[in-house]
C-alpha positions in Angstrom: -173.9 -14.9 -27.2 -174.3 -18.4 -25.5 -173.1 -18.9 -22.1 -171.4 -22.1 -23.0 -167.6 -22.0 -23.4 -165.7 -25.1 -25.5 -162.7 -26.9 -23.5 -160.3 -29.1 -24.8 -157.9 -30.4 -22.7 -155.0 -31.0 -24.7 -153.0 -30.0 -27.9 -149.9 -29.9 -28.9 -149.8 -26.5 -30.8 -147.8 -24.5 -29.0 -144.5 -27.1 -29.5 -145.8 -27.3 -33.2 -145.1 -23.2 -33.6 -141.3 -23.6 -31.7 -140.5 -26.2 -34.3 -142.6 -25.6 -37.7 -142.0 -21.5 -37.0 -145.2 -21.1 -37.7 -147.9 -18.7 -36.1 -151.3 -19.4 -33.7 -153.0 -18.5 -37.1 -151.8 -21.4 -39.1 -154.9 -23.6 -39.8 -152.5 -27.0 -40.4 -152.4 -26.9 -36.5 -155.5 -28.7 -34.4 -155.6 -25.8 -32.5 -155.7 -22.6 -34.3 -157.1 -19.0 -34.0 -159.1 -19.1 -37.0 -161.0 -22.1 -36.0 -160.9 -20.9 -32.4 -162.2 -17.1 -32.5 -165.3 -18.3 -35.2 -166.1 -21.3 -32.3 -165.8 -19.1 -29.4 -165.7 -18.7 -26.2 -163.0 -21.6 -26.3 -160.6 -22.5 -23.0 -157.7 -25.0 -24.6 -155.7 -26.1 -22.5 -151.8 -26.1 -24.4 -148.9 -28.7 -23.5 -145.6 -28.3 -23.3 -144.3 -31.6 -24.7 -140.6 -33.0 -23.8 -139.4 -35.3 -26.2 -137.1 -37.7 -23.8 -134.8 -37.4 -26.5 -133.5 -33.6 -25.6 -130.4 -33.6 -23.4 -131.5 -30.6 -21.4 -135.8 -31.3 -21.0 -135.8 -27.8 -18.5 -134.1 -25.6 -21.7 -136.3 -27.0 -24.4 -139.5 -26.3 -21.9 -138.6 -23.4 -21.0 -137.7 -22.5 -24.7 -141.3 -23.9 -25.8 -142.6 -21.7 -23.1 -141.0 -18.0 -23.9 -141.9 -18.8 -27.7 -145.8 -19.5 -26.2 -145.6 -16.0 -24.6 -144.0 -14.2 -27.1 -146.8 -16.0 -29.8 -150.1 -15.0 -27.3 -148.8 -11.4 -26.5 -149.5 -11.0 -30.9 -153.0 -11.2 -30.1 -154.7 -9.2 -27.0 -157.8 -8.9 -28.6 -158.1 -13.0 -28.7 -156.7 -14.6 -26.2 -156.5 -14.0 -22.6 -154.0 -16.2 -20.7 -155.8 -18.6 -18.4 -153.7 -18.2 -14.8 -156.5 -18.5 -12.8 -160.1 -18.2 -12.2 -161.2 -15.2 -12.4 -159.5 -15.7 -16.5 -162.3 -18.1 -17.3 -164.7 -16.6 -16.5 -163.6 -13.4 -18.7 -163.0 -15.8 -21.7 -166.8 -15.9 -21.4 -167.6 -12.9 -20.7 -165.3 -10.9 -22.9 -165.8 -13.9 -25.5 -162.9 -14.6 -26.0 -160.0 -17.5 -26.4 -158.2 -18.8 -23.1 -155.6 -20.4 -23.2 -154.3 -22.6 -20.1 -150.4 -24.0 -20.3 -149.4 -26.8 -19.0 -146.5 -29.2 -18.9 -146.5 -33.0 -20.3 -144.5 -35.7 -18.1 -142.5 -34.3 -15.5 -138.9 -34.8 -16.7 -138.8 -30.9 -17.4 -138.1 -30.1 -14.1 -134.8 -32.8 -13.9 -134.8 -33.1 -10.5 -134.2 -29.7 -9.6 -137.6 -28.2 -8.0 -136.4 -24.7 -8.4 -137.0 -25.8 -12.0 -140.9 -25.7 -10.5 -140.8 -22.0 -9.9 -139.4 -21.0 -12.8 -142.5 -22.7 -14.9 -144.9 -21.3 -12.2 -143.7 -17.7 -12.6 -144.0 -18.0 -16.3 -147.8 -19.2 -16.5 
């Protein structure tokens, strides 16, 4: 097993399962768990992209959001949730997937910071 672990900082997957219903398997996505597990260890880091368009940006992240946890709970024997630390470092030593969530632009929270806690306690 080699000790280095691929990162990507970016992709915009998990919107592209809310919307196409599709699953982390589907190999039309950048980011898939095919490509992923046979290229592995692998951090990606997955973003929750707003469209400006959406009347309410905190309900569509969050929606983007509980479909990304229902989607990585499918597959405990891939992917291990990146929250913090000591999660990278079992990506590579369990050699697995991590994923790490994060939010693109900062109108999801709509000037309401308890809107922060919400997407902190939900990864």
């Amino acid at each position: 097993m080699s000790n280095n672990i691929i990162v990507d900082g970016h992709c915009d997957t998990i919107k592209a399962i809310l919307d196409e219903n599709i699953n982390l398997e589907n190999r039309t996505l950048g980011f898939n768990l095919i490509d992923a597990w046979n290229n592995r260890p692998v951090i990606q880091n997955v973003a929750a992209f707003v469209n400006p368009i959406f009347k309410s940006r905190f309900e569509r992240t969050r929606k983007i959001i509980e479909n990304y946890n229902k989607e990585i709970e499918k597959y405990p024997n891939k992917i291990i949730k990146i929250l913090n630390s000591t999660d990278i470092e079992k990506v590579r030593e369990d050699n697995k997937i991590g994923l790490l969530l994060s939010i693109e632009n900062g109108s999801a929270i709509e000037d309401n910071l308890e809107n922060i806690d919400y997407f902190y306690n939900n990864g």
